[in-house]
N, C-alpha and C positions, 0 to 999 in steps of 0.2 A: 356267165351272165352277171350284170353291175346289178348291186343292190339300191332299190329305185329310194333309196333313206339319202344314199349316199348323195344321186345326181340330183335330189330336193334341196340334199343341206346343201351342197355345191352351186347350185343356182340361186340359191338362198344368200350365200355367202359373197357371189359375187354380183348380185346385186346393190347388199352394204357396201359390199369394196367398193364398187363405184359410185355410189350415193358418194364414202365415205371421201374418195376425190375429189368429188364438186364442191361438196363442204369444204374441204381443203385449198381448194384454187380458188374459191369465192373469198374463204376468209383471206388467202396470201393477196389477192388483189381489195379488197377493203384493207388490210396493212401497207399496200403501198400506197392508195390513196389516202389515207390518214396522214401517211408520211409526207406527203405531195403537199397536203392541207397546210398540215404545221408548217412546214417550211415555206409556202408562199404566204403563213400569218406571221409568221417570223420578220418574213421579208417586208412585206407591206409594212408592218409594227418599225421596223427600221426606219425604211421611207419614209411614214409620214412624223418619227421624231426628226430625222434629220432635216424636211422640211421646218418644221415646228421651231428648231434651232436657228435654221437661217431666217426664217421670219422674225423670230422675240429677238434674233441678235441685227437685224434693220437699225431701228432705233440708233442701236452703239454704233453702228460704221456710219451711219448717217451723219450724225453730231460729230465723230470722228474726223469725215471728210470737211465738213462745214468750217469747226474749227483748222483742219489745214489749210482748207484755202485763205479762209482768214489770215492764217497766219502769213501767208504766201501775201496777199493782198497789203496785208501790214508791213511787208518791207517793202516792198514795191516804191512808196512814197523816200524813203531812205534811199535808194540805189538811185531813183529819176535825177535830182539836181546834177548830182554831179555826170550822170549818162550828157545832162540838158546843156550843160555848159562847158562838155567835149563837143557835143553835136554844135552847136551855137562858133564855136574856134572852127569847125569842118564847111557846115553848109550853111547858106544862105537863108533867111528868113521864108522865102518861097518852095525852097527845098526842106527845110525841116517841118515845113504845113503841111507837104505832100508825105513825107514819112510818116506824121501823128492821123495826119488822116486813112495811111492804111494800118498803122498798128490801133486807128477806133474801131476801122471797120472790121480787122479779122478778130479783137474782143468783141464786137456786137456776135460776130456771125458765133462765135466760139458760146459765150453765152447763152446765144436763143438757142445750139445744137444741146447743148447742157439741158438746159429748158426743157428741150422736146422729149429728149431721153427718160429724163425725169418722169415729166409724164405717163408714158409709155411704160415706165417700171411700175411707177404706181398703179396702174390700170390693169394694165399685166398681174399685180399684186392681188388687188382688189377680185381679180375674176377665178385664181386659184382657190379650192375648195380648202379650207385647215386639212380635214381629214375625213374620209368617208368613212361610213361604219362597215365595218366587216360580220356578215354574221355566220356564223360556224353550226351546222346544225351540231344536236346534240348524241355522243357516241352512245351507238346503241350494244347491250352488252352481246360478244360474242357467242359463237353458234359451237359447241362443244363437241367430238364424237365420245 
């Protein structure tokens, strides 16, 4: 015959055992979630500096582009004569009215396409959020056996 101390502690014991489990799989699954947390705070904390970056750096590629095209613009006037008084030896008065009128029209069209763009970045800009707040609830201390 079992002594009835023995099948008490024994059911006794393994009743802790497996408390002692669930505590156990409870805390390893709050450690992967924690891990889960940091890393997509990690991650978002990236995102929205690298966001942050290409925004405060607008400004510099903006004035950047401005002045090249400028610059682009300012020879422009330097190369034309002499393009004007090749073209003027080739084509006729009638024929080089027909050339300036498509090289007005495909800068007009070039221009307002620039224009529209533009727009549309800025707007596009305007409606992106800087940064959403992230809130992390607060770790609560662990469950010990």
């Amino acid at each position: 015959m079992t002594d009835p101390n023995v099948a008490l502690r024994t059911s006794l014991y393994a009743a802790v055992g497996a408390g002692d489990a669930v505590v156990q799989a409870v805390a390893d699954v709050v450690a992967q979630v924690r891990e889960r947390a940091e890393f997509t705070q990690s991650d978002v904390n990236d995102r929205v500096e690298t966001a942050r970056e290409r925004i405060a750096s607008v400004p510099a590629d903006l004035t950047e582009t401005i002045e090249s095209l400028r610059s682009r613009l300012g020879e422009l006037p330097a190369e034309l004569p002499e393009e004007l008084a090749d073209l003027r030896e080739r084509f006729s008065a009638e024929e080089l009215r027909k050339v300036a009128e498509a090289y007005l029209k495909v800068a007009s069209d070039l221009y307002t396409a620039f224009a529209e763009r533009g727009e549309e970045t800025i707007e596009r800009l305007r409606q992106q959020p800087l940064s959403k707040s992230v809130s992390v609830a607060p770790r609560r201390p662990s469950v010990t056996s």
